[in-house]
C-alpha positions as CSV (number, residue, x, y, z in Angstrom):
1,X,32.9,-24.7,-114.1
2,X,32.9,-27.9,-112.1
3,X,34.6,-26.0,-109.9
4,X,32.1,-23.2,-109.8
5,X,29.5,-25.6,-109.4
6,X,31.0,-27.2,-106.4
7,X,31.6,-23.9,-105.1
8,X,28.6,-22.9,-105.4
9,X,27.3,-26.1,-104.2
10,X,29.0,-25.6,-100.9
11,X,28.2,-22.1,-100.8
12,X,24.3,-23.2,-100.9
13,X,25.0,-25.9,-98.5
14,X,27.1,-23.2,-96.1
15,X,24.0,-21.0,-96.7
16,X,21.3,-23.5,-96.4
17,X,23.1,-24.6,-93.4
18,X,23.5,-21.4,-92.1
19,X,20.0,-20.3,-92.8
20,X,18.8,-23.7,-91.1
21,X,20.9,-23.1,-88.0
22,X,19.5,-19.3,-88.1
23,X,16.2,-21.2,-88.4
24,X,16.8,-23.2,-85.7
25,X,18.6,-20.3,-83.7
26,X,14.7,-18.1,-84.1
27,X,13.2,-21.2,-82.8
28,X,15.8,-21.7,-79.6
29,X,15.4,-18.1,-79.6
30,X,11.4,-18.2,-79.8
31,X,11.5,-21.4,-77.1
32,X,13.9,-19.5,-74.9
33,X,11.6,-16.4,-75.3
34,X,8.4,-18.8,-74.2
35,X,10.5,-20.4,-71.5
36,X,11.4,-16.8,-70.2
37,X,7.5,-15.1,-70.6
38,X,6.6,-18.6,-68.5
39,X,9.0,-17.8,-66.3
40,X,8.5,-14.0,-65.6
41,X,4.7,-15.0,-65.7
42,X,5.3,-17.2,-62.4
43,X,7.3,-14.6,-60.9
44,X,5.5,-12.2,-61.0
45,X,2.5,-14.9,-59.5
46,X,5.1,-15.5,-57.1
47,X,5.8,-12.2,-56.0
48,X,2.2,-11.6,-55.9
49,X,1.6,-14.4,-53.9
50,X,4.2,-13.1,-51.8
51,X,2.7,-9.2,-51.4
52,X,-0.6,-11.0,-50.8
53,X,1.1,-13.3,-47.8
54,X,2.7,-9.9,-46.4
55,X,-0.7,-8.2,-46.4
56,X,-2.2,-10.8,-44.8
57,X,0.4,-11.2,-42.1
58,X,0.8,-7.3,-41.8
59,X,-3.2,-7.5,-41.0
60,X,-2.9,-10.5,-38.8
61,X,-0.1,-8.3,-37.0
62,X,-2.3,-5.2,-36.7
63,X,-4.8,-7.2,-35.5
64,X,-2.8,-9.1,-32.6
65,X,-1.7,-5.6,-31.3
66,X,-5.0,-4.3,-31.5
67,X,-6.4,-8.0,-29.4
68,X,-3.4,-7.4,-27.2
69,X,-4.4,-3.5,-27.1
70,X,-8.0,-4.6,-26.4
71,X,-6.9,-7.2,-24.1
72,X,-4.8,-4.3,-22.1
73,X,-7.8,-2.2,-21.7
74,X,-10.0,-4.6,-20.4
75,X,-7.4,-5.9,-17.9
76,X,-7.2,-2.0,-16.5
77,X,-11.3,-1.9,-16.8
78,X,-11.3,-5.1,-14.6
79,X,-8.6,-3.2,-12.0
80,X,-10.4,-0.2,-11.7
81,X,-13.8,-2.1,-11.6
82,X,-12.2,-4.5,-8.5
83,X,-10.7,-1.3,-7.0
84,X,-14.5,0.1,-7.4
85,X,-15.8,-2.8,-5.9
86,X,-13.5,-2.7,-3.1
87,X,-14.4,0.5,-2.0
88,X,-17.9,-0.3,-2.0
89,X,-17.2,-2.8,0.3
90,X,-15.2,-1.0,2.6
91,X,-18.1,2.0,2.1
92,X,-20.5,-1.3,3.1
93,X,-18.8,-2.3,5.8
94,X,-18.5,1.0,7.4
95,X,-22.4,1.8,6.7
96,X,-22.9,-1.4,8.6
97,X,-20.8,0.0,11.7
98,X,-21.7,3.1,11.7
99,X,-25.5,1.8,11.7
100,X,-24.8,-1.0,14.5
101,X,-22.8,2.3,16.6
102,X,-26.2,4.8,15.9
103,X,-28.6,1.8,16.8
104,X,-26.7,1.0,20.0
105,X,-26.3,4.9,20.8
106,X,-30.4,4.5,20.4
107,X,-30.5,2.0,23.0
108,X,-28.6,3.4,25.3
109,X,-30.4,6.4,25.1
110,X,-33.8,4.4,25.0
111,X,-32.3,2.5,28.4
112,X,-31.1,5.9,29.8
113,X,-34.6,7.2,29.3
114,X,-35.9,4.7,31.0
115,X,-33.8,4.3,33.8
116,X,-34.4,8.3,34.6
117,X,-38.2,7.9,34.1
118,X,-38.2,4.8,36.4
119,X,-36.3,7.2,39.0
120,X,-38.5,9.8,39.0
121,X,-41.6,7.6,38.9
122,X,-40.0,6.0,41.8
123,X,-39.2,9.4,43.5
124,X,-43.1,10.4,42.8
125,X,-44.3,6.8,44.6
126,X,-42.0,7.5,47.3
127,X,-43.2,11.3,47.5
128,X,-46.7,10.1,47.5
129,X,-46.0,7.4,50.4
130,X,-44.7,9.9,52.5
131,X,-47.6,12.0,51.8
132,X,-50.2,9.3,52.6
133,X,-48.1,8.4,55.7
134,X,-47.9,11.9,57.2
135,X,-51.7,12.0,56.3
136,X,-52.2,8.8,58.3
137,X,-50.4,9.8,61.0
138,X,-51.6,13.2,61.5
139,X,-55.0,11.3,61.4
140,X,-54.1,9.3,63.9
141,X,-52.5,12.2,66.1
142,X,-56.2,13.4,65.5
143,X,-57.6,11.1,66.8
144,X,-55.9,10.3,69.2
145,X,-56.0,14.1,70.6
146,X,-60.0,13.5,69.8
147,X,-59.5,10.2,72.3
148,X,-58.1,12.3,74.7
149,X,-59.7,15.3,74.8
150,X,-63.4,14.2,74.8
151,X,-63.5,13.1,78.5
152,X,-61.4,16.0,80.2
153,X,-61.3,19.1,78.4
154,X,-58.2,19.3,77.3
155,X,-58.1,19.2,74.2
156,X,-59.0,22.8,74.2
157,X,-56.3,23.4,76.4
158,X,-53.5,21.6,74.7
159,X,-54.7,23.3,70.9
160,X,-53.7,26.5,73.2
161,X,-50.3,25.5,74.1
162,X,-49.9,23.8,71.0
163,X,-50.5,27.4,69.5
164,X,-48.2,29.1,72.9
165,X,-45.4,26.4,71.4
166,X,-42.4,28.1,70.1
167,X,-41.9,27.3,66.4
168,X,-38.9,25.5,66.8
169,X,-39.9,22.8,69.5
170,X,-43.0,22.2,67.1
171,X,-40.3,22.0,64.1
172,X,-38.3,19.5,66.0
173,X,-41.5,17.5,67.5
174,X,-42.5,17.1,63.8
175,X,-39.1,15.9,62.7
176,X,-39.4,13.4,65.0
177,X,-42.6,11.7,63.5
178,X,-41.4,12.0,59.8
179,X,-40.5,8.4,58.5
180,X,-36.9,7.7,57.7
181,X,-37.8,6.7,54.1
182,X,-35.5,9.4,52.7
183,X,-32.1,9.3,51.6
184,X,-29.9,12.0,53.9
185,X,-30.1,15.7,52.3
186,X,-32.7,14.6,49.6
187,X,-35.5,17.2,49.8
188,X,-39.4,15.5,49.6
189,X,-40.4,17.6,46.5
C-alpha cells in the first residue's frame, strides 16, 4: 500500500504538476494572447496611419497637378494676353501713321489750295493792272487826241479815218500799245 501511496503520490505530483504547467501554459497562453491583441492593435494604428499618410500624399499629389494645371493655364492666359497686347501696339502704331499720312495729305492739300488761290488772286491783280493800264493809256491817247485836236480841227478828221481804218491796222496799232506784262499765249481773261 506503500506502494500505492507512493504511486499515487507521484501521480498527484505528475498531475499537480501537470495541472500547474497547464496553469502556467493558460497564462503564457493568455500573455501571448495580450502580447498578440497589443500587437494587432498597433498594426492596425499602423496601417491606419499609413492609409491616412497615403491620402494625404494622394491629395498633396492632386493638388500639385492641379497648381501645375493652374499654373499652365495662366502661363497660356499671359501668352495670349502679350500676343493681345502686341497687336494693339502694332494696331497703335499704325493708327499713329496712318494719322501723321492723313494730316500731312491735309496739308498738302491746305498748301495746294493755297498756292492755286494765290495764283488766281495773282492772275486777277494782274488782269486788273492791265485793265487800269489800258484805261490810263486810252485816257491819255484821249487826251492827247483832245491836245491835238482843239487848235486845228482835226480831231474831227482823224475820228473819220480812224473809222475809214481797216480793222486789221487798228488791231495791230493796238497790239502795239498793250504792255508786255503777259506770259506768251496766256489769254487776259
Amino acid at each position: 500500500m506503500e506502494e500505492q501511496k507512493g504511486l499515487k503520490m507521484r501521480a498527484e505530483a505528475v498531475i499537480a504538476e501537470a495541472e500547474a504547467m497547464d496553469a502556467a501554459q493558460a497564462k503564457q497562453v493568455a500573455e501571448a494572447q495580450q502580447e498578440y491583441d497589443k500587437a494587432q492593435a498597433e498594426v492596425e494604428a499602423m496601417i491606419e496611419k499609413e492609409q491616412e499618410a497615403a491620402k494625404a500624399y494622394k491629395a498633396v499629389k492632386d493638388e500639385s497637378s492641379e497648381s501645375l494645371g493652374k499654373v499652365a493655364e495662366a502661363r497660356n492666359k499671359l501668352l495670349e494676353s502679350q500676343k493681345k497686347v502686341a497687336m494693339l501696339e502694332v494696331m497703335a502704331v499704325n493708327a499713329r501713321k496712318m494719322k501723321e499720312l492723313e494730316d500731312k495729305r491735309k496739308a498738302a492739300t491746305a498748301a495746294a489750295e493755297a498756292a492755286k488761290k494765290n495764283l488766281l488772286e495773282q492772275r486777277q491783280r494782274e488782269k486788273d493792272a492791265l485793265e487800269a493800264t489800258r484805261k490810263a493809256l486810252e485816257e491819255a491817247r484821249q487826251k492827247a487826241k483832245e491836245a491835238k485836236g482843239i487848235g486845228r480841227g482835226a480831231a474831227a478828221k482823224r475820228a473819220a479815218g480812224a473809222a475809214e481804218e481797216p480793222a486789221a491796222k487798228r488791231t495791230a496799232a493796238e497790239a502795239d500799245t498793250v504792255p508786255a506784262t503777259l506770259p506768251d499765249g496766256e489769254d487776259i481773261e
